[in-house]
C-alpha positions as CSV (number, residue, x, y, z in Angstrom):
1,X,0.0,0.0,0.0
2,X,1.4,3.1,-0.7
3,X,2.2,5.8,1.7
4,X,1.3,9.5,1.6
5,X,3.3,11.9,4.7
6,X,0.5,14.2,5.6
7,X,1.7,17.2,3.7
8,X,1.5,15.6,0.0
9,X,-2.2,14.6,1.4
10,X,-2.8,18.3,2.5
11,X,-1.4,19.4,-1.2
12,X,-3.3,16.9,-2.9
13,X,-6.7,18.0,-1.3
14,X,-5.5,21.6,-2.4
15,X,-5.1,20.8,-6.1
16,X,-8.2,18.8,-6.1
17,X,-9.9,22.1,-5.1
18,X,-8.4,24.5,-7.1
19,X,-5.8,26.2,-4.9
20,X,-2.7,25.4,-7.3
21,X,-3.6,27.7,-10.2
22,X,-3.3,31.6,-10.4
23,X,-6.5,33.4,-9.8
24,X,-8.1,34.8,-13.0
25,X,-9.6,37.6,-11.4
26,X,-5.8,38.8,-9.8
27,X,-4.9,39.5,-13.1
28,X,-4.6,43.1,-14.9
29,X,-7.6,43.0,-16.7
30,X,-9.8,40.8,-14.2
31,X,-11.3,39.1,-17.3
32,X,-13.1,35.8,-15.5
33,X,-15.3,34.3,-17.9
34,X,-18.0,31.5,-18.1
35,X,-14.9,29.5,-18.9
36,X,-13.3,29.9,-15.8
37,X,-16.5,29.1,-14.0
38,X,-16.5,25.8,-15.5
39,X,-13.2,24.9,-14.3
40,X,-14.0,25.6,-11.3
41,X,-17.1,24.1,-11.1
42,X,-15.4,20.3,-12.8
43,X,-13.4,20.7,-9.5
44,X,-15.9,20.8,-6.6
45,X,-19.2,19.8,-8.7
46,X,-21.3,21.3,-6.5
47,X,-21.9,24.8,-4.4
48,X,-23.6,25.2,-1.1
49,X,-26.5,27.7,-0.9
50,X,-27.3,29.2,2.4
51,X,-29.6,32.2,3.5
52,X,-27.2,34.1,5.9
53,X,-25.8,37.5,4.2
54,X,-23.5,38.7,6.9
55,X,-20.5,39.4,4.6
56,X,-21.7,37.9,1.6
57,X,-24.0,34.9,0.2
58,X,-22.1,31.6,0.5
59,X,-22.8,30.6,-2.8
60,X,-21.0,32.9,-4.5
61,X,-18.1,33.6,-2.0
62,X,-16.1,29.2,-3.4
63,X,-16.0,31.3,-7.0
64,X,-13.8,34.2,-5.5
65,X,-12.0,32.1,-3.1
66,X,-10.6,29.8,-6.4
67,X,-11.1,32.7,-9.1
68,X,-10.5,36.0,-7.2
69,X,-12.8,39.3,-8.3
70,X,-15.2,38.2,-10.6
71,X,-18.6,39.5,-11.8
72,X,-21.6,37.5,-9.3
73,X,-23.9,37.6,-12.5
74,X,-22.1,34.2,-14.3
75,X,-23.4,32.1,-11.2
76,X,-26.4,34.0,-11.7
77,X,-26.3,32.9,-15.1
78,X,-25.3,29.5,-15.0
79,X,-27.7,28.8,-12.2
80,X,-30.8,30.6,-12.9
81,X,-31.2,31.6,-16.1
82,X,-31.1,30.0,-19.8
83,X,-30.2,31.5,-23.1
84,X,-29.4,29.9,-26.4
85,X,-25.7,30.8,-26.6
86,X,-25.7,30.3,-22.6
87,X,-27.6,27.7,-21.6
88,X,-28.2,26.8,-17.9
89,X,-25.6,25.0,-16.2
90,X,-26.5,24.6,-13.2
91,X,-29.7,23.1,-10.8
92,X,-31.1,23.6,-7.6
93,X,-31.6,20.2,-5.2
94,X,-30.0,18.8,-2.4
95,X,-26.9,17.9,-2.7
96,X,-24.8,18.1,0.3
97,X,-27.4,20.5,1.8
98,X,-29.5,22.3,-0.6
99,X,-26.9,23.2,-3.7
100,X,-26.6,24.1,-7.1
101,X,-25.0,21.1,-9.0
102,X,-24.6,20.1,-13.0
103,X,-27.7,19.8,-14.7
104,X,-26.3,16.7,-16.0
105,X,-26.0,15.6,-12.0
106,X,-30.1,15.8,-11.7
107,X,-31.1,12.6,-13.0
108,X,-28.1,11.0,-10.4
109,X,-30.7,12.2,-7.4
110,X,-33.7,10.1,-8.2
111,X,-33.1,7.6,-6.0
112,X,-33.0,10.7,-3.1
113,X,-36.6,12.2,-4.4
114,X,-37.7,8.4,-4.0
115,X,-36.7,8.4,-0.6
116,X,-38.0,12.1,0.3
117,X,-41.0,11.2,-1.0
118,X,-42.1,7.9,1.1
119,X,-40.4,10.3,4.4
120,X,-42.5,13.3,3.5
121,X,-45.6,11.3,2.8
122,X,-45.3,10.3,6.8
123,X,-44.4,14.1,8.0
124,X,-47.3,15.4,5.9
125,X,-49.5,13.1,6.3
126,X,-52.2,15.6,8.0
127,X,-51.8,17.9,4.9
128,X,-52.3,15.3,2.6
129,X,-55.7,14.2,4.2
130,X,-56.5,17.6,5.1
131,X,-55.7,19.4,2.0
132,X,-56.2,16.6,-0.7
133,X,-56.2,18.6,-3.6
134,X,-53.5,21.1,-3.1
135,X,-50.7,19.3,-4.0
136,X,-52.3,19.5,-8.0
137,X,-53.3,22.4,-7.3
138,X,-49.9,24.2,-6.7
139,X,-48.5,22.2,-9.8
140,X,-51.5,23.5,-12.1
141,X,-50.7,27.0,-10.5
142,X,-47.0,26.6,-11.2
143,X,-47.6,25.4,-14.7
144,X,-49.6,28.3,-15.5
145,X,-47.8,31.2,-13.5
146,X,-44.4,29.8,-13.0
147,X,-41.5,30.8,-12.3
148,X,-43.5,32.0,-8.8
149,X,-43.0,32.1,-5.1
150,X,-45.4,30.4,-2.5
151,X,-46.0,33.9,-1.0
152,X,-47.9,34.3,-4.3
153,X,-49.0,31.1,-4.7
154,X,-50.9,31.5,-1.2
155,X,-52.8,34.3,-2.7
156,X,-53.3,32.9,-6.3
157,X,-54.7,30.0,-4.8
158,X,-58.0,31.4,-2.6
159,X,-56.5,30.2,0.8
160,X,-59.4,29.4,3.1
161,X,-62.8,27.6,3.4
162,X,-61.1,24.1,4.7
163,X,-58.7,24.4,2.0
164,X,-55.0,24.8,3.5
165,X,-55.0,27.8,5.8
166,X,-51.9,30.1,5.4
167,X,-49.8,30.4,9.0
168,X,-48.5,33.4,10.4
169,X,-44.9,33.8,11.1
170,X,-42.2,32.6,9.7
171,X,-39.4,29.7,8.8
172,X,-40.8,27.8,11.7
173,X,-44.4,28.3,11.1
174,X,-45.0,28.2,7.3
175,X,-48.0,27.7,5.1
176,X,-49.6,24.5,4.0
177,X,-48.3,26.0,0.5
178,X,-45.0,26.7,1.5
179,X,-44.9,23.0,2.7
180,X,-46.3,21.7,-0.6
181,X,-43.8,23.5,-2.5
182,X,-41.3,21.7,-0.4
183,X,-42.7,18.9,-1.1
184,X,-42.8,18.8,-4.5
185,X,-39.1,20.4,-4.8
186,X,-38.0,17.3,-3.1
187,X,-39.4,14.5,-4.8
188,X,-38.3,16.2,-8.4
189,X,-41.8,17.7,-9.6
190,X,-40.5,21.5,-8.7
191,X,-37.3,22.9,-8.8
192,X,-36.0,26.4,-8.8
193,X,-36.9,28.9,-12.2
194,X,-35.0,31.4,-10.4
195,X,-34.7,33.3,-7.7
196,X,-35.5,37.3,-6.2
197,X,-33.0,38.3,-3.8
198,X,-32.5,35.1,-2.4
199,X,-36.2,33.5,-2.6
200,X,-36.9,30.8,-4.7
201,X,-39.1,30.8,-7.5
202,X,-40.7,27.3,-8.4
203,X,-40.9,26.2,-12.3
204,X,-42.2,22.7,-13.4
205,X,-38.7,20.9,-14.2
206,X,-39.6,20.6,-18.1
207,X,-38.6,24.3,-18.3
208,X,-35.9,24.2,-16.3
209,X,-33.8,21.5,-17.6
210,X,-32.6,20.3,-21.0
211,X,-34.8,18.3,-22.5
212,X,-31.4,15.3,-22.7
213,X,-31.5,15.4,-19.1
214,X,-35.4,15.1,-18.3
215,X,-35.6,12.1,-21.2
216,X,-32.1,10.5,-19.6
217,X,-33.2,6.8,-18.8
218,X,-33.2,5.7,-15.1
219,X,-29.9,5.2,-13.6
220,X,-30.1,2.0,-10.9
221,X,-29.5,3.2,-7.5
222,X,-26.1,1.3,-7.2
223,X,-24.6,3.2,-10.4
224,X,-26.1,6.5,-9.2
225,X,-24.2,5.8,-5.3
226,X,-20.5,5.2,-7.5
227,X,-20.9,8.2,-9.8
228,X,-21.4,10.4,-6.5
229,X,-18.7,8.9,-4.4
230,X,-16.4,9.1,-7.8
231,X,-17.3,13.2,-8.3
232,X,-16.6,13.1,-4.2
233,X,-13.1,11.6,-4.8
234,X,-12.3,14.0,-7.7
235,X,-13.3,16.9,-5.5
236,X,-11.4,16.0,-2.5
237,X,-8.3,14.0,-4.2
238,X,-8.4,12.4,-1.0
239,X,-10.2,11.2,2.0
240,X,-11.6,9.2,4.2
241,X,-14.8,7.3,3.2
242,X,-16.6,9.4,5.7
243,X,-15.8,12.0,4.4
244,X,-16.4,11.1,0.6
245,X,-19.9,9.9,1.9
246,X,-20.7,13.3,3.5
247,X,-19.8,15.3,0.1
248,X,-23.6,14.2,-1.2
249,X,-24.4,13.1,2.1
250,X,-24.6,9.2,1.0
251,X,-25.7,6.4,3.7
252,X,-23.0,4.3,4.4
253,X,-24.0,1.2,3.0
254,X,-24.1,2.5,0.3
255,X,-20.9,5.3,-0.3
256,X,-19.1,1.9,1.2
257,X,-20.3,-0.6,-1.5
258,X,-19.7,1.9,-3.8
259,X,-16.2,2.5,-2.9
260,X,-15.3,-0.8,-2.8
261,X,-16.1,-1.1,-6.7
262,X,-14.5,2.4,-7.5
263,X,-11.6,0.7,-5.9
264,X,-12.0,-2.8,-7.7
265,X,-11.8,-0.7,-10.9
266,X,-8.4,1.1,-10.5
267,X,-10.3,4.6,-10.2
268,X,-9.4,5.0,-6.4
269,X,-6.6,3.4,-4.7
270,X,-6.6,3.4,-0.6
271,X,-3.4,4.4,0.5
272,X,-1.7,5.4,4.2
273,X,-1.5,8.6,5.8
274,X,0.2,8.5,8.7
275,X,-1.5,10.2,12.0
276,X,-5.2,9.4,10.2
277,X,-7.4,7.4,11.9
278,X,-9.7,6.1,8.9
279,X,-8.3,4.3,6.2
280,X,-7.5,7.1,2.9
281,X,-8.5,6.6,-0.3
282,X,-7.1,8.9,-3.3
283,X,-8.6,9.3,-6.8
284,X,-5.8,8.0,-9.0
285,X,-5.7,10.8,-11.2
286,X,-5.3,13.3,-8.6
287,X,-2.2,15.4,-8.4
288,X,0.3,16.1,-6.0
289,X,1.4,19.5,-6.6
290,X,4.9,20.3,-5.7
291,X,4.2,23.3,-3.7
292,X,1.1,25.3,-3.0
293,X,1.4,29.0,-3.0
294,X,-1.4,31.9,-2.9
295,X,-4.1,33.0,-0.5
296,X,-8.1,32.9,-0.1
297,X,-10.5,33.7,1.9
298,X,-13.2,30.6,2.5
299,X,-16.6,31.3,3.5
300,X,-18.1,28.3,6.7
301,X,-19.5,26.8,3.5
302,X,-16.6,26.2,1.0
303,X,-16.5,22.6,0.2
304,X,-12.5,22.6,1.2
305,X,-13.5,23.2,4.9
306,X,-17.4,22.0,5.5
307,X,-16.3,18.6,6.6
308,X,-14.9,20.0,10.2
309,X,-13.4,17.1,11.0
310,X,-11.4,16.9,7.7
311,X,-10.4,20.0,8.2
312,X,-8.8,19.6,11.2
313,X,-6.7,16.3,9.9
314,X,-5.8,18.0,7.6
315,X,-5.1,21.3,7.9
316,X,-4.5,20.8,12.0
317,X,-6.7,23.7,12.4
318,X,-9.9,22.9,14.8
319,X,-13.1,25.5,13.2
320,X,-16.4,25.7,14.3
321,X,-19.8,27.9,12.5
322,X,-20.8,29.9,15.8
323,X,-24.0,31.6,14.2
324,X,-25.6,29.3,16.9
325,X,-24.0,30.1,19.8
326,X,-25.2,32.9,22.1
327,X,-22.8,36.0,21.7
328,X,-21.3,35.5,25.2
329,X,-20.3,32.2,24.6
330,X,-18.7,32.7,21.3
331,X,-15.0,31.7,21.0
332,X,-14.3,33.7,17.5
333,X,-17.1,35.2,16.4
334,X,-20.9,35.1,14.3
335,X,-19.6,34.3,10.5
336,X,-15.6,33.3,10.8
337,X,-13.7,32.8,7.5
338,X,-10.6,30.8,7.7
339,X,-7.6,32.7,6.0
340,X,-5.8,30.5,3.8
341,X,-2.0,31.2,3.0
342,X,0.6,29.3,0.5
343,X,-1.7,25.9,1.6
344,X,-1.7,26.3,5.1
345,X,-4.8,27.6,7.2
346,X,-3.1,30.3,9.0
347,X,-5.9,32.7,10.9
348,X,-9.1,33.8,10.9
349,X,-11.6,37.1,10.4
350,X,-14.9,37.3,11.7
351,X,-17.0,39.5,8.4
352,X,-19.7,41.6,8.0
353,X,-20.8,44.0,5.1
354,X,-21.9,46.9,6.1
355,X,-23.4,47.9,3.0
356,X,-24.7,51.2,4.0
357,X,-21.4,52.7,5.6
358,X,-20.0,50.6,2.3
359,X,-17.1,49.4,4.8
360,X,-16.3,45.1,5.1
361,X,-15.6,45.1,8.6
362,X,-13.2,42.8,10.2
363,X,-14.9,42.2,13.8
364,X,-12.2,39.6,15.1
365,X,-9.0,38.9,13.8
366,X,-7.1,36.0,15.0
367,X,-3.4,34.3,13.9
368,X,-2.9,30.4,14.4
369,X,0.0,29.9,17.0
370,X,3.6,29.4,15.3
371,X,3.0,32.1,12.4
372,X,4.6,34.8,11.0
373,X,1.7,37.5,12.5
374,X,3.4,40.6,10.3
375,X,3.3,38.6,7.1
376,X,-0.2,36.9,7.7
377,X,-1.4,40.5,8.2
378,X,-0.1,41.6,5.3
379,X,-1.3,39.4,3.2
380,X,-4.8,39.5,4.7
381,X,-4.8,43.2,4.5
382,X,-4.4,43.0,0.1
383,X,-7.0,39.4,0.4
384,X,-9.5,42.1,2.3
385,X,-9.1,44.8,0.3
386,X,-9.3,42.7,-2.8
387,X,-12.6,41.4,-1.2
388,X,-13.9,45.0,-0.6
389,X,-13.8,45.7,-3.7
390,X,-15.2,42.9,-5.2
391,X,-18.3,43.7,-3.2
392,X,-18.2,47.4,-4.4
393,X,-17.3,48.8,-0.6
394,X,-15.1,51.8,0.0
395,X,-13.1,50.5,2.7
396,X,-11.9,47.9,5.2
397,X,-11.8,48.5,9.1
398,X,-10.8,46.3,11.8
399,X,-12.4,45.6,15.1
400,X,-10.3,45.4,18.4
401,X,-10.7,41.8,18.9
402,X,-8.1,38.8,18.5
403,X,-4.4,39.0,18.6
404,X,-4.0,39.9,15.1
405,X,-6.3,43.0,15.2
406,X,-3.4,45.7,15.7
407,X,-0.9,44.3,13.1
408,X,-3.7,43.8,10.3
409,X,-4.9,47.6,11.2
410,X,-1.1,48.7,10.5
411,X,-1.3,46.6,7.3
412,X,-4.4,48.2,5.8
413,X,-2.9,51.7,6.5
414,X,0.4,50.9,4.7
């Protein structure tokens, strides 16, 4: 079996992601183009969506982090609209949470809207016998008014007289419609047309997708379970099964029979990392760059990090989300983003946008132990102000909080 030392393991999950090429976007003329977006997107295969806009919306932040300053509207684009010369390249489902993947991914997650399906039957069981016909009629709705939100839907349908009865309040206390739409996005009879600030507008599939993908013929759940754990192994370059499983969030029955035949077939080989406590398996085609240079910024949700315990193996750097936590009992801060420099994870800077004062504010600054704090500053200072204007601020300030708060604020005047 071969053996990997744990920095070629740390490089090769580096290069899997990305990290090892120069930033399009740090060029002169900051030309990122749909091109580039594919690149990036053949790397990670998927992108994590999320509703907090602290600093900035987590879907688009992987792009910068990889591509440096680049205009938002080509994930807009590819993920939400469709033009002849542009078509869509991207779809909403759930993925590892709820993500934007390949079109050409959506016919791998039937076997996961067959499963939400017989689980949401049980959970909604009191809508269904409650409200037996509003299931078709949000579909007829949606086929006639689509794309459409179920804030409108609520009103296009006549809520009332024993039919499903809209809820006040809000995440936690949503409408029967709300619910339906759910539902339906689920199980594959909904997905997203495209969306209004962040809210989702549902469209019937059939005007969503390319017409190859909705006609592609079943794939058996087995095959589906292997071409997700191979996209996982090409995204990480290597890993645990754990955490190849959790990339789609497979069962592991499945990720593990799956692996075993990736593995039967020469595409992965397990190998040894010492100081691991799982076996490692690395796609074989997976590079081990010489050296990793270059820095980034990556948002709680980057696919490099959102495997905690990954990220600690391999970057020996222990990161927690706190949006959770009550304020008192927070170690770092509400929306922390781990400061990447020349492949190692070297600090990190609590964000938030203050878009009316058009200032990115650094709340909390903090250095790992053992680093160069005047370089790491330095470095973040250019990453922040690169970042400010990416987002069209004016200006970076710095908080008073964590030990690298005073050399960062002498950076940024420099």
């Amino acid at each position: 079996m071969t053996v990997l030392g744990a920095d070629a393991a740390r490089r090769i999950a580096l290069g899997a992601q990305g990290f090892t090429e120069p930033r399009a976007g740090d060029g002169a003329s900051g030309a990122v183009s749909r091109r580039h977006l594919k690149r990036v997107l053949d790397r990670v295969r998927l992108i994590q969506l999320d509703s907090v806009n602290v600093a900035v919306r987590a879907h688009y932040m992987p792009l910068f982090s990889r591509l440096g300053a680049y205009p938002m509207d080509l994930v807009d684009d590819a993920a939400w609209t469709h033009h002849a010369r542009r078509p869509r390249l991207l779809v909403e489902y759930w993925a590892h949470e709820a993500s934007l993947l390949p079109v050409a991914d959506w016919p791998l997650f039937r076997w996961r809207m067959r499963e939400y399906e017989a689980k949401y039957a049980t959970r909604y069981a009191a809508l269904l016998k409650n409200a037996p016909g509003l299931f078709d009629d949000v579909l007829a709705a949606v086929k006639e008014l689509g794309p459409i939100g179920a804030g409108p839907l609520e009103d296009e349908l006549g809520l009332g007289e024993g039919r499903a009865k809209k809820a006040p309040g809000g995440w936690w206390n949503r409408s029967s419609v709300k619910h339906a739409c759910e539902w339906l996005f689920a199980t594959g009879e909904l997905t997203t047309g495209t969306r209004r600030g962040f809210q989702r507008l549902y469209d019937l599939p059939e005007r969503v997708l390319p017409p190859e993908v909705l006609a592609a013929p079943p794939v058996p759940d087995e095959e589906a379970a292997r071409e997700l754990m191979l996209r996982a192994a090409t995204a990480h370059g290597i890993g645990t099964e754990p955490d190849l499983r959790d990339y789609y969030r497979l069962k592991p029955a499945r990720s593990q029979a799956a692996l075993a035949g990736l593995v039967a077939d020469g595409l992965v080989e397990r190998v040894a990392v010492p100081g691991w406590s799982h076996p490692a398996y690395r796609h074989t085609a997976a590079r081990t760059p010489r050296k990793v240079t270059g820095r980034a910024l990556l948002c709680p949700f980057d696919p490099l990090i959102w495997r905690r315990e990954r990220t600690e193996r391999i970057f020996g750097f222990h990161y927690r989300i706190e949006i959770y936590v009550p304020e008192p009992k927070r170690i770092y801060g509400y929306y922390v983003f781990p400061f990447l420099l020349d492949g190692e994870l070297v600090g990190r800077v609590d964000l938030k946008t203050d878009r009316v004062a058009g200032v990115l504010r650094a709340r909390g600054v903090y250095a790992e132990p053992g680093t160069d704090q005047a370089r790491v500053a330095g470095e973040l200072a250019a990453e922040l102000r690169t970042m400010a204007g990416w987002l069209g601020l004016d200006s970076v300030a710095v908080g008073d909080r964590g030990n690298l708060a005073r050399p960062l604020a002498r950076a940024l005047k420099s």
